[in-house]
N, C-alpha and C positions, 0 to 999 in steps of 0.2 A: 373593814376588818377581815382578816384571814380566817378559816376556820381554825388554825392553830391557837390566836388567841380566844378564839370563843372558848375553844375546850379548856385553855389556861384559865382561862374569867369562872369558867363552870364549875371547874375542880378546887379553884381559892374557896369558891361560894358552898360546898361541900364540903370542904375541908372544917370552916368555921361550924357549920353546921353540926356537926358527927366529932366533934372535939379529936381533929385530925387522923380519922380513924377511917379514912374513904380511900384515896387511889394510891396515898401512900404507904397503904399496910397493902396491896395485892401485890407486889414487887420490892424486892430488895432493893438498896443502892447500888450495889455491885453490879446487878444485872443489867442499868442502862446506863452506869454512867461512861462514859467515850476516856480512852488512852489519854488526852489531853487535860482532862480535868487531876489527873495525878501531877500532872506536870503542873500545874496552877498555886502559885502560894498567896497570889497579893489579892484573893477572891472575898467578897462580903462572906464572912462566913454566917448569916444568916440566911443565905441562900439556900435553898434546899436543891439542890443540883438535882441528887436522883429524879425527883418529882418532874421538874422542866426537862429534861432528857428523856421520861418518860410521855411528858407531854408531846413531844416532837414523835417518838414512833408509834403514838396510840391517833396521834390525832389525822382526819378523813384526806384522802389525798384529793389533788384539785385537778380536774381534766385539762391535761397537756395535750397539746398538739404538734409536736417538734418534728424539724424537718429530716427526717431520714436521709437523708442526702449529704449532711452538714452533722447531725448528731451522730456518733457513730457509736457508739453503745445505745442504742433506743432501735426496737422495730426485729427483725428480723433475727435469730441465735445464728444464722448462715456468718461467716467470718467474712468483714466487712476491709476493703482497702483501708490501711492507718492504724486497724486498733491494734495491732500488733508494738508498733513504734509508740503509741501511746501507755502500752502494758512497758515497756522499756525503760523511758520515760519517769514512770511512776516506779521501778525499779531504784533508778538510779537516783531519784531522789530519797526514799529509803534506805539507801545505801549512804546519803547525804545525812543523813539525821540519827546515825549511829552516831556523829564525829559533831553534831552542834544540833541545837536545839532548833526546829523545824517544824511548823505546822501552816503558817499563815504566809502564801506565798503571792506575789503582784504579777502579773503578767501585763507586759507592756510591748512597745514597739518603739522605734525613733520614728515612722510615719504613720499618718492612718494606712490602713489596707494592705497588713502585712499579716496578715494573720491571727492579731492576739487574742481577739472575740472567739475565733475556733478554736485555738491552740487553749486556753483559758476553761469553755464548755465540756471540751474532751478533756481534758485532765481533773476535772471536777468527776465526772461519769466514771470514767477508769477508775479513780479512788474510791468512789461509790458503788461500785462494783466486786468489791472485797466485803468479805463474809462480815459483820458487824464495826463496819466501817462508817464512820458521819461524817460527809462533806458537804458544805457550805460554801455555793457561787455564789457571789457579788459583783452588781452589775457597779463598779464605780465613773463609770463613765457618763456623765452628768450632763455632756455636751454633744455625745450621738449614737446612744445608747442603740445593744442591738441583740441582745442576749433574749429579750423578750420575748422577738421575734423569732429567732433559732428553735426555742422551746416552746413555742406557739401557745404563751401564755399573757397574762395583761403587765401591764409596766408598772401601776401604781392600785394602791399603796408600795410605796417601796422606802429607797435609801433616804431623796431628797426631802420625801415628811420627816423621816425620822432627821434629820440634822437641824432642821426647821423647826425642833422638838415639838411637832406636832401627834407624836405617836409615841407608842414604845417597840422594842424589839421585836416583840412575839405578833405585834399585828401587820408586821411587812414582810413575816419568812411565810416561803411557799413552798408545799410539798405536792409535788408530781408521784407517776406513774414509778418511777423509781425508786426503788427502796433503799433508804438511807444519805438521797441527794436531796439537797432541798437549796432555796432561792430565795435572792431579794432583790430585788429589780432596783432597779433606778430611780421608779417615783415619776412624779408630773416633772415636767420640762420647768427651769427655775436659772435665775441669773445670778451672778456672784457665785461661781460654781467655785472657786478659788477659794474664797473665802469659807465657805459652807464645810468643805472637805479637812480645812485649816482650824472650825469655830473650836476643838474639842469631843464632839460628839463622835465622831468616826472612830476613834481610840477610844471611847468608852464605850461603842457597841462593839469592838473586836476584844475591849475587855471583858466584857454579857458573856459575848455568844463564845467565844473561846473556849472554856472550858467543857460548854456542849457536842463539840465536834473537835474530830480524829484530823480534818483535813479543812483550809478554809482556803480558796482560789478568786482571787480577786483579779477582775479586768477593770484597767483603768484606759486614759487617754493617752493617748501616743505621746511621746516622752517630751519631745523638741518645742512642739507648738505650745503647749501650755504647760504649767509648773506643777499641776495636778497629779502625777504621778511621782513626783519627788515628794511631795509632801507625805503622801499615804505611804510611800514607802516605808517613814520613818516609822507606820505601825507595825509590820511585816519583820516576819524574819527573813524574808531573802525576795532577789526578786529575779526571773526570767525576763531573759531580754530576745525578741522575735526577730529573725532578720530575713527578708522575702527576697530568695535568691532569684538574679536577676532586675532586680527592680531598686535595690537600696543603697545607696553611695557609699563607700566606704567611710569619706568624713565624714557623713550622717552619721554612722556607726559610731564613729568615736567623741561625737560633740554628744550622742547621746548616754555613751557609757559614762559620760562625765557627771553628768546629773544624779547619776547614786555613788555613794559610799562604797569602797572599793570591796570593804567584808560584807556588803550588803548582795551586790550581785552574783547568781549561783551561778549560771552561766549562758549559754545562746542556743536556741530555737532556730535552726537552720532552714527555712521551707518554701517547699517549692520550687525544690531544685530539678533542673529540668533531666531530662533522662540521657541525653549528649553527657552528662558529667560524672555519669557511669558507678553514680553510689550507690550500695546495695538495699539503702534505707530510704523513700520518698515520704516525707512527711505529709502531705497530703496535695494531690493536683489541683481542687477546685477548693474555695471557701468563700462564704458572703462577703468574708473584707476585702478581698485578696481580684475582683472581677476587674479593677483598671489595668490595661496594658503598662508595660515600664516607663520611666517617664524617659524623655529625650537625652542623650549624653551630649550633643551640645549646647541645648537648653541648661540640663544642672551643671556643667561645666565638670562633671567627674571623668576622671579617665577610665575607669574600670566599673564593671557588677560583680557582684556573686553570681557563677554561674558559668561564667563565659570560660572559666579556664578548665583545667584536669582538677581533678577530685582535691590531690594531695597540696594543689597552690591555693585553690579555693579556699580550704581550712585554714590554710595559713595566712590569708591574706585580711579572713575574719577576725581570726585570732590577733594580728596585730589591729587590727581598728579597733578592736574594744579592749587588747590587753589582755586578755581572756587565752590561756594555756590550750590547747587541744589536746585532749587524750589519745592517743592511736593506738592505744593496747589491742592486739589481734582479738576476733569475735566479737568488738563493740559496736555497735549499730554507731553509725554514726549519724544520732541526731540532735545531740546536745553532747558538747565537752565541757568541765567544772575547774574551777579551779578556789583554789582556797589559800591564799599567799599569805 
């Protein structure tokens, strides 16, 4: 169990105790409930929101170990390669959710080792990083989980107890050194990961914890190989799709754009693009996913990478693999273009 739920378990037993007159009277509702909980109508309304949203910033944080190297909001205030593009990033997706409704986003890939475990962690941090901000990583990668590692914390209890309904919500979330970010890892290693992600449960704890938090960033399994990432999507309001320049086929690209719903994808994660390609914005040079060299062009039989051409054919060359519009408005970083048809 987390110390999140201990303190939850503590506070019920106090509550009953004191005829609800214990952590609920030292705080308003107002004052912890998160942006998202307004947006929420189809909630138990026997929930006491305030209370569990208090419970989540009162309760002890758990000693993180994250790799500074790969975590790039953690460790040092000195300005770090990436967070820049990352503050960008989380820009433009607030600029996204002026226009549709946005909080519960999937980060995926069409292969492993393109990025989406980093691209995923950092976009979580960035958002948590904002003055009275709650975001919520999840580790949904059930099949090679790696988030754990990154933040140099344990795996289980995590997702795969809870789908297993061997848990509840509050005893797999984990709160770090970081104020306002918290985590649910993956859980013990567990087979029928298709089906587990499918049983129900996964939709009813992004109905729970929803309302708790501002921001929720889910990393799932790379798109193509398994059906894992289609399925969760259908919980999510949108989904980012990574594409590791230089390394990723372009028909990869479009067999994988196919797998979600056309309103469901917000748009592409460019990364790794190499510096011959002369874009003013590098998403990041090194990541844990990201260490295999490209694979062979006569082996995948693609004719082309990302990467190899000038800036302006590259985008475009993206842009038609997945369908996906490019922005080229002057002064936008070019690390993700959106489109919304």
């Amino acid at each position: 169990m987390t110390r999140i739920h201990d303190v939850l378990k503590k506070s019920e037993q106090g509550s009953s105790t004191h005829g609800g007159n214990g952590l609920e009277a030292e705080l308003s509702v107002n004052d912890a409930a998160p942006i998202a909980a307004t947006l929420t109508t189809d909630i138990d309304s026997r929930r006491d929101l305030g209370r569990e949203a208090r419970i989540l910033l009162q309760s002890p944080s758990m000693t993180w170990l994250p790799s500074t190297k790969t975590m790039l909001f953690f460790g040092s205030e000195e300005p770090t390669p990436g967070q820049e593009q990352f503050r960008t990033l989380r820009t433009r997706l607030y600029q996204l959710r002026e226009k549709i409704r946005l909080s519960t986003i999937l980060i995926t890939s069409s292969l492993p080792k393109e990025g989406k475990s980093f691209t995923a962690a950092n976009l979580a941090q960035v958002m948590a990083c904002q003055k009275g901000c709650r975001a919520l990583l999840i580790d949904a990668d059930l099949r090679s989980p790696s988030l754990h590692l990154a933040l140099g914390t344990t795996a289980a209890p995590g997702l795969s107890e809870y789908l297993l309904n061997e848990t509840e919500e509050f005893a797999i979330i984990q709160k770090g050194q970081m104020e306002n970010l918290f985590f649910i890892p993956s859980g013990r290693p567990v087979s029928g990961q298709t089906e587990l992600v499918s049983n129900g449960r996964f939709k009813l704890l992004l109905n729970r914890l929803g309302p708790l938090f501002d921001w929720i960033v889910i990393d799932s399994p790379a798109a193509l190989p398994v059906s894992d990432s289609g399925l969760v999507a259908n919980f999510c309001d949108g989904v980012l799709l990574v594409v590791r320049s230089n390394s990723t086929p372009f028909d990869v690209v479009r067999k994988a754009r196919e797998r979600f719903r056309e309103d469901h994808l917000l748009g592409v994660v460019l990364n790794g693009i190499p510096a011959e390609s002369h874009l003013e914005n590098h998403y990041y040079s090194e990541t844990p996913d990201a260490s295999s060299p490209p694979p062979d062009k006569k082996e995948s039989g693609a004719d082309h990478y990302p990467g190899e051409r000038s800036a302006k054919t590259l985008l475009q060359s993206v842009a038609a693999a997945t369908g996906i519009e490019f922005l080229l408005q002057a002064g936008l970083p070019r690390l993700v273009r959106w489109s919304r048809r």
